[in-house]
VOMARLO-769636 format. One record per residue (C-alpha): residue in one letter; x, y, z. Coordinates in steps of 0.1 Angstrom, whole numbers. Example, Ala and Ser with C-alpha at 12.3 -4.5 7.8 and 13.67 -1.06 7.14 Angstrom:
2
+--------+-------+-------+-------+
! vexkol !    c1 !    c2 !    c3 !
+--------+-------+-------+-------+
!      A !   123 !   -45 !    78 !
!      S !   137 !   -11 !    71 !
+--------+-------+-------+-------+
***
This chain:
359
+--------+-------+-------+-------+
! vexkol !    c1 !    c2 !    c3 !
+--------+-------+-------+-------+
!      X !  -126 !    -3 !    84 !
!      X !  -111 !    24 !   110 !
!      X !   -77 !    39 !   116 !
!      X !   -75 !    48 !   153 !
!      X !   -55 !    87 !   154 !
!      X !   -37 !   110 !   175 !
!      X !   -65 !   128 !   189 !
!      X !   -83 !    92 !   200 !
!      X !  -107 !    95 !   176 !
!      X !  -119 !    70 !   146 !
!      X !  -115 !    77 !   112 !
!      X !  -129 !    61 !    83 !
!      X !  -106 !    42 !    58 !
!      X !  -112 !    26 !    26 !
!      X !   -93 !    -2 !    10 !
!      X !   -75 !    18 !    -9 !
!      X !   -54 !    23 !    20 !
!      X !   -50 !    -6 !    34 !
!      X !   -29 !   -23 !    -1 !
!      X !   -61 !   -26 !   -18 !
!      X !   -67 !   -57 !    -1 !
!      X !  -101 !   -62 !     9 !
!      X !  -109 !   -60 !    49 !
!      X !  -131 !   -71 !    76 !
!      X !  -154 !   -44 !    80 !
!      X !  -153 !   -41 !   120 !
!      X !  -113 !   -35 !   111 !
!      X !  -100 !    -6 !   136 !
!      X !   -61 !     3 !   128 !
!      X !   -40 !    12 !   157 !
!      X !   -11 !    29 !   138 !
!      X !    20 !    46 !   156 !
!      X !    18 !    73 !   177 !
!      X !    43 !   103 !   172 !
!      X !    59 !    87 !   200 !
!      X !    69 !    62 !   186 !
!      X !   110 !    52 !   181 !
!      X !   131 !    42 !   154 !
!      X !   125 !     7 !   138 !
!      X !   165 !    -2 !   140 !
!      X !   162 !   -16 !   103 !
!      X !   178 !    -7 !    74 !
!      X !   158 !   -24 !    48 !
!      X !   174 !   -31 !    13 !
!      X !   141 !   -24 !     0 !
!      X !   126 !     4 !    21 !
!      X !   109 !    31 !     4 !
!      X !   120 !    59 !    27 !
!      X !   155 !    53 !    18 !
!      X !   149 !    53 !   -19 !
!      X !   126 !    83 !   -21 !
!      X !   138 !   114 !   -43 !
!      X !   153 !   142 !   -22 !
!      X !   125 !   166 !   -35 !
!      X !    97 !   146 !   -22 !
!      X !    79 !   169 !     6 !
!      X !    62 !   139 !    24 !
!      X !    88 !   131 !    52 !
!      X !    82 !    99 !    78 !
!      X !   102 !    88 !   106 !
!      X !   121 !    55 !   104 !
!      X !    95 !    40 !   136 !
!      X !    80 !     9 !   143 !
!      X !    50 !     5 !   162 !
!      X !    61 !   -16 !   188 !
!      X !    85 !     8 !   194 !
!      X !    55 !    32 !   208 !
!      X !    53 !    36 !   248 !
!      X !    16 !    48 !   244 !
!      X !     7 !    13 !   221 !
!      X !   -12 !    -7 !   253 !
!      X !   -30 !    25 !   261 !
!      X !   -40 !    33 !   229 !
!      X !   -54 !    -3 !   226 !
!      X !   -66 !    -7 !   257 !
!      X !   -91 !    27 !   244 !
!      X !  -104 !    10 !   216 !
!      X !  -108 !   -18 !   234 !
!      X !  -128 !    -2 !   261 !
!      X !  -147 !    21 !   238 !
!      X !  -154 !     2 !   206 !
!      X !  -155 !   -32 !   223 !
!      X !  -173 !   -45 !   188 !
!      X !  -141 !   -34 !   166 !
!      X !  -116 !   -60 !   160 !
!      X !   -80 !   -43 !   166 !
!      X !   -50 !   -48 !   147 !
!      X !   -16 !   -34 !   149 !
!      X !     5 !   -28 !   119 !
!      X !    37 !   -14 !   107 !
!      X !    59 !   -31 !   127 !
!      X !    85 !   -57 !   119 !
!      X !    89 !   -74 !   151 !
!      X !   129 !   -65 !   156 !
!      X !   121 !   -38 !   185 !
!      X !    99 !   -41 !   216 !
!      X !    88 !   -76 !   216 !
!      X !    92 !  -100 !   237 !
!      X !    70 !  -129 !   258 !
!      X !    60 !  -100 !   284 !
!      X !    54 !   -74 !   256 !
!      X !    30 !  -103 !   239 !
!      X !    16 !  -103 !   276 !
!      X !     8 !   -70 !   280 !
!      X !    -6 !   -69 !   241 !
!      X !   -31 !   -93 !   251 !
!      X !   -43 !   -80 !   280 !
!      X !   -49 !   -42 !   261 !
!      X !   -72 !   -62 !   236 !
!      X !   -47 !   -71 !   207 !
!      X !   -65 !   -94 !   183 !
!      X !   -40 !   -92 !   155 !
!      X !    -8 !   -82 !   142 !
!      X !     6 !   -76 !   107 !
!      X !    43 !   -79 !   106 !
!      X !    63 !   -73 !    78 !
!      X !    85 !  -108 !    80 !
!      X !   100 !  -111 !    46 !
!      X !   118 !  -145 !    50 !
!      X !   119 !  -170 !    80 !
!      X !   157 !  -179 !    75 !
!      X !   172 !  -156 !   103 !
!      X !   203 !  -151 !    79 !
!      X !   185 !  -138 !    51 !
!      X !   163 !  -117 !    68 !
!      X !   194 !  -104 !    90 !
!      X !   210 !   -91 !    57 !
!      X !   179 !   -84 !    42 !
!      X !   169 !   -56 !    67 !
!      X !   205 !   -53 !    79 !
!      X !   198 !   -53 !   114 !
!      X !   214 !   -82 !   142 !
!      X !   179 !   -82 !   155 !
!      X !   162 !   -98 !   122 !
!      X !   169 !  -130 !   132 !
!      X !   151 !  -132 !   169 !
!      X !   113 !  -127 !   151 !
!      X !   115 !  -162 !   138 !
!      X !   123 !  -178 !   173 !
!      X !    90 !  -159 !   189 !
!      X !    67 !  -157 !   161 !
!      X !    51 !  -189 !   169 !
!      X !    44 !  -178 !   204 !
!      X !    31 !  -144 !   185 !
!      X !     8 !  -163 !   163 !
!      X !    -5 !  -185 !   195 !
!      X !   -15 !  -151 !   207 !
!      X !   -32 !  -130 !   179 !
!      X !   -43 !  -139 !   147 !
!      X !    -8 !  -129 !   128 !
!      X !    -7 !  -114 !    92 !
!      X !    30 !  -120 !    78 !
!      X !    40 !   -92 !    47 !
!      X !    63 !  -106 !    24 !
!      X !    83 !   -82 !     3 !
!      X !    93 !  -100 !   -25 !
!      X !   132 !   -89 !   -30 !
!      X !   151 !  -116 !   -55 !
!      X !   184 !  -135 !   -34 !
!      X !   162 !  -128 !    -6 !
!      X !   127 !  -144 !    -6 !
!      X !   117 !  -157 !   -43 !
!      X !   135 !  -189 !   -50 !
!      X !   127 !  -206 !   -17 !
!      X !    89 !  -187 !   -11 !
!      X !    71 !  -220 !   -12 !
!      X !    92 !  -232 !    19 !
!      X !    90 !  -201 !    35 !
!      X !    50 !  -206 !    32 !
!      X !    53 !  -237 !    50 !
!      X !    75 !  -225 !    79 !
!      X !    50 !  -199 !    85 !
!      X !    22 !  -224 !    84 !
!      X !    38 !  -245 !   107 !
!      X !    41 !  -216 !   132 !
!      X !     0 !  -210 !   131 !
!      X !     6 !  -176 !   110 !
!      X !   -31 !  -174 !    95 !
!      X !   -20 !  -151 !    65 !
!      X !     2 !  -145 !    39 !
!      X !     5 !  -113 !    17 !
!      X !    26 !  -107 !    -9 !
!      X !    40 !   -73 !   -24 !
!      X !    68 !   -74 !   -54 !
!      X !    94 !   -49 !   -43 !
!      X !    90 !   -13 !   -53 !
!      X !   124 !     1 !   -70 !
!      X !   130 !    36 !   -77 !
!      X !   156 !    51 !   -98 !
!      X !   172 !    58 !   -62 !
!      X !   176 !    26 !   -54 !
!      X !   212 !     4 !   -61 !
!      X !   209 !   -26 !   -42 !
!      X !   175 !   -45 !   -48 !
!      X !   162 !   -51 !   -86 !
!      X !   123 !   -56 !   -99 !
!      X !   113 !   -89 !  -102 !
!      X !   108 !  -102 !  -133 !
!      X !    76 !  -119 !  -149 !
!      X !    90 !  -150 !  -150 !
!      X !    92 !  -145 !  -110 !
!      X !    62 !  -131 !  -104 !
!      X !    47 !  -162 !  -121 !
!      X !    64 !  -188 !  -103 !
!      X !    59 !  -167 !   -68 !
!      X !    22 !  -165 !   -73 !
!      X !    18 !  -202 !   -84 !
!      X !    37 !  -214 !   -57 !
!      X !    27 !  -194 !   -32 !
!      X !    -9 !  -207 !   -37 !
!      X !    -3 !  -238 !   -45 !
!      X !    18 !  -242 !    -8 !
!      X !   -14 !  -220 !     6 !
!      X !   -34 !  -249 !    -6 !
!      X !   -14 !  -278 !     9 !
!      X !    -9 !  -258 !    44 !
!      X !   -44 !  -242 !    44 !
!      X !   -24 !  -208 !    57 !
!      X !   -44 !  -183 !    36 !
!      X !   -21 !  -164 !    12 !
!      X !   -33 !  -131 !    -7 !
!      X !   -21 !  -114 !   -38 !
!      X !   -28 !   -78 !   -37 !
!      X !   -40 !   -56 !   -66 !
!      X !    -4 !   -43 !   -71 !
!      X !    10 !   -81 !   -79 !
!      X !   -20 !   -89 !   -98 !
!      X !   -10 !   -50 !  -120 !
!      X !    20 !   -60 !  -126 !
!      X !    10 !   -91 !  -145 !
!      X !   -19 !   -77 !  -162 !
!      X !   -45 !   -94 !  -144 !
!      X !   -55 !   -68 !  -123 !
!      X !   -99 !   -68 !  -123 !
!      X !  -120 !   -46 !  -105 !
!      X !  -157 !   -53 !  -101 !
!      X !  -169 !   -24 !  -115 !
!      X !  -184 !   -16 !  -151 !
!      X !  -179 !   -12 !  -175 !
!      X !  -192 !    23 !  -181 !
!      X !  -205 !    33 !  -216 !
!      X !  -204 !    69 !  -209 !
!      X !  -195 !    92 !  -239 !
!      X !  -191 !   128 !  -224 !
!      X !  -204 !   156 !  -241 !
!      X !  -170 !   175 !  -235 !
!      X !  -137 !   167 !  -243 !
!      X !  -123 !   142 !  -216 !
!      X !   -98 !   123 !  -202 !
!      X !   -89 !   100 !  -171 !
!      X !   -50 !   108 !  -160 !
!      X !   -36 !    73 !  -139 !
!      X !    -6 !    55 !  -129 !
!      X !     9 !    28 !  -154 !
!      X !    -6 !    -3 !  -131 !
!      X !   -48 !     7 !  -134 !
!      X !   -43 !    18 !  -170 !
!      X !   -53 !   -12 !  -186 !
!      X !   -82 !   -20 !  -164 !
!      X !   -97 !    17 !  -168 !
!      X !   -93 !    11 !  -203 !
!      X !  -117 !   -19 !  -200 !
!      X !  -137 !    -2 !  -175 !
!      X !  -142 !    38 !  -197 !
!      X !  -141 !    19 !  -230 !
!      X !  -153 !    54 !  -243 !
!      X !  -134 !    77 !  -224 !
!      X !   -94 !    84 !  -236 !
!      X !   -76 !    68 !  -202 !
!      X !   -38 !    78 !  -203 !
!      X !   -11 !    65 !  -188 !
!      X !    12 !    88 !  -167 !
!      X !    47 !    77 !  -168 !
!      X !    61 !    81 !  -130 !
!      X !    94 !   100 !  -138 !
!      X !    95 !   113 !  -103 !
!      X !   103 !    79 !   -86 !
!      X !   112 !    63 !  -116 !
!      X !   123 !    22 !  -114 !
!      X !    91 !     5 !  -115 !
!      X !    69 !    29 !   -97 !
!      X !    35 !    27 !  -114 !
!      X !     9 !    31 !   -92 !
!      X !   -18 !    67 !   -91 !
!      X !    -8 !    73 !   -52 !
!      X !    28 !    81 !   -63 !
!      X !    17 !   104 !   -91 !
!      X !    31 !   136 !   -88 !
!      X !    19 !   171 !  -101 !
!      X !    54 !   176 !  -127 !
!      X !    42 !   137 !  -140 !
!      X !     8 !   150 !  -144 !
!      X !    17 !   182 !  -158 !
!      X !    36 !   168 !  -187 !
!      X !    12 !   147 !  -193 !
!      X !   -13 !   171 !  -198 !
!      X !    12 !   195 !  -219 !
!      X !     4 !   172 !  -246 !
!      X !   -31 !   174 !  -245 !
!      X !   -51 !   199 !  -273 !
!      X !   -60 !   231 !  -257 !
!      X !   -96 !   229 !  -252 !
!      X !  -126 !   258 !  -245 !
!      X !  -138 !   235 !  -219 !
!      X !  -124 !   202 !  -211 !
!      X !  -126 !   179 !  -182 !
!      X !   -95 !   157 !  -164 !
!      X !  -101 !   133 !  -138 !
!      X !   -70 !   125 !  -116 !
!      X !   -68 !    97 !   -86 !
!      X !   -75 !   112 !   -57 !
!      X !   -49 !    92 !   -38 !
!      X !   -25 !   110 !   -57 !
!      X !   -32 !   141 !   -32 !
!      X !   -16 !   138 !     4 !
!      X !   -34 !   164 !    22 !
!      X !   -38 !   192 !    -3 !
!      X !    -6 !   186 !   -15 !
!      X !    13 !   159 !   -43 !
!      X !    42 !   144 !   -34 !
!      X !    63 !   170 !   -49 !
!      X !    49 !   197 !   -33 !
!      X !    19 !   213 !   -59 !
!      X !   -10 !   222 !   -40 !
!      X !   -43 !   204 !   -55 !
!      X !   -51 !   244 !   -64 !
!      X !   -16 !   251 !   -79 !
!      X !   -25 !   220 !  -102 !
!      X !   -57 !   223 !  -109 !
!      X !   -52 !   261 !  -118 !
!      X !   -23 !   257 !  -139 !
!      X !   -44 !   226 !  -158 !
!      X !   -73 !   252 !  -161 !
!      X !   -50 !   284 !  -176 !
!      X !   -26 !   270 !  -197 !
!      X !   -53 !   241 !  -219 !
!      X !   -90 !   248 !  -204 !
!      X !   -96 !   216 !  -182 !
!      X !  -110 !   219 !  -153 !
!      X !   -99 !   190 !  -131 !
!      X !  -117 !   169 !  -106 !
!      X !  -106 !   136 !   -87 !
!      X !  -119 !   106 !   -78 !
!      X !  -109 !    75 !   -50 !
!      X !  -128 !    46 !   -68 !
!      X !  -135 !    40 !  -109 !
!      X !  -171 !    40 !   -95 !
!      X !  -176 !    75 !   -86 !
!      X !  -163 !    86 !  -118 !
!      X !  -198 !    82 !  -139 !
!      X !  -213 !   104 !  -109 !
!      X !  -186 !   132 !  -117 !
!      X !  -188 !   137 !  -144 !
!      X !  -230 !   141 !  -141 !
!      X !  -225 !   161 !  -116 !
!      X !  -202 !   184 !  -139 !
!      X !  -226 !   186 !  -167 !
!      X !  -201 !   163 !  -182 !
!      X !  -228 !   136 !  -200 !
+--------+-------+-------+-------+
***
């Protein structure tokens, strides 16, 4: 899987990145240029709107389609890397498309398109992402899906989209949409107008949802974060029986905990409580380095420890609050005697911690 950058160049992308969802492997991401203009949404739901003001990591309210350099950019992938499938992403169909946009898609080499659709009921998804252009997707998504392959994202927001998902999964069959994915809505403490969904929800989203996936034969995944929040989250990986020979621990989000639990039986795994976003916020990429710190503040002071962090936790060299990954690991190092290292997958853990002298 590729993500298609600025500079025109190909860069390498695991699934973390992607939702967790596992991809095709000839996958090449064309995600919006800097170009690109505002998505003229206001999403009950949207994470940029909800974020804490002290969060460093700032992104433009864009959509892709809103991008003047999207067919060119394309049209170089498809020229170049004739053997990558090319999707376009990030984009909720309410700016800059229409039959002679879908035209000109096609003819740059567009074989798919992930929109974030929510609800097929034009009123719902109007209020939804408050916007008078919500409603118009619905009337040219099945010309959309005639054209590309068409992923439909589904943020599941209760009034909006949960009581009537089954029938939304229909309507979306019967417009030739191939996929289905759906994501519970994230809440932060920030946020006033959208509540978590329960378990009781989740349950009856996920058993519908297949069930009308079944009857329609419109494929419809849950991703790792639904499959978290009900505990059934399973990784096919380990489990490791690795007893280090120095004091360690693994440091993750509330979600993974109990699956590297299973997967470190050996190892202490704890839980970092995300007080940053607050809400239901558990994942490791929105760890920050205050979460992590106080965290660790509880820890014994060691002469030499190890702490293994998620790597995704790190946007650049920086967390979301703004510690570098030196200011942390430092800190970690001075005031209890860990030294820190980070890993992207459970799998590459065993292999840190040899390297490290750790076992």
């Amino acid at each position: 899987m590729y993500e298609f950058t600025e500079d025109f160049k190909l860069r390498k992308i695991t699934k973390y990145e992607l939702d967790g969802v596992d991809e095709r492997e000839d996958l090449v991401v064309i995600p919006p240029s800097s170009k690109a203009g505002p998505c003229g949404s206001f999403c009950l739901f949207c994470y940029l709107r909800q974020n804490p003001p002290e969060m460093i990591y700032r992104v433009s309210f864009h959509d892709t389609l809103n991008d003047p350099e999207l067919e060119n950019r394309i049209a170089y992938v498809s020229k170049h890397y004739p053997e990558l499938w090319v999707r376009v992403t990030d984009t909720a169909g309410n700016v800059g498309l229409d039959e002679r946009r879908i035209e000109n898609l096609q003819k740059a080499g567009l074989d798919e398109i992930q929109i974030s659709v929510h609800t097929t009921k034009k009123e719902k998804r109007i209020a939804l992402m408050r916007s008078p252009l919500a409603g118009k997707l619905i009337d040219i998504l099945p010309l959309v899906a005639k054209t590309f392959r068409v992923i439909a994202d589904i943020i599941l927001t209760p009034g909006y989209n949960v009581d009537d998902i089954g029938e939304i999964i229909e309507d979306l069959a019967s417009m030739k949409v191939a996929e289905v994915r759906l994501f519970p809505v994230g809440v932060t403490r920030y946020n006033r107008d959208v509540r978590p969904l329960t378990r009781e929800e989740l349950v009856f989203v996920k058993e519908t949802a297949l069930e009308a996936g079944k009857e329609t034969g419109i494929k419809v995944v849950i991703p790792p974060i639904f499959k978290a929040l009900l505990g059934e989250l399973r990784l096919e990986v380990g489990p490791f029986e690795i007893e280090p020979a120095i004091k360690t621990y693994i440091l993750t989000g509330e979600l993974a905990y109990p699956e590297l639990r299973r997967i470190f039986p050996k190892i202490p795994v704890i839980a970092v409580k995300n007080e940053f976003f607050g809400g239901n916020i558990g994942t490791a990429g929105l760890l920050t380095g205050r979460d992590v710190l106080r965290a660790v503040r509880k820890l014994p002071e060691v002469e030499l420890g190890l702490i293994l962090l998620p790597e995704l936790m790190f946007y650049g060299d920086r967390t979301l609050d703004g510690y570098t990954r030196e200011e942390l690991i430092s800190r970690i190092l001075v005031e209890k005697g860990y030294i820190v290292e980070s890993a992207l997958e459970p799998d590459e853990i065993p292999k840190i911690l040899e390297n490290v002298g750790a076992v």
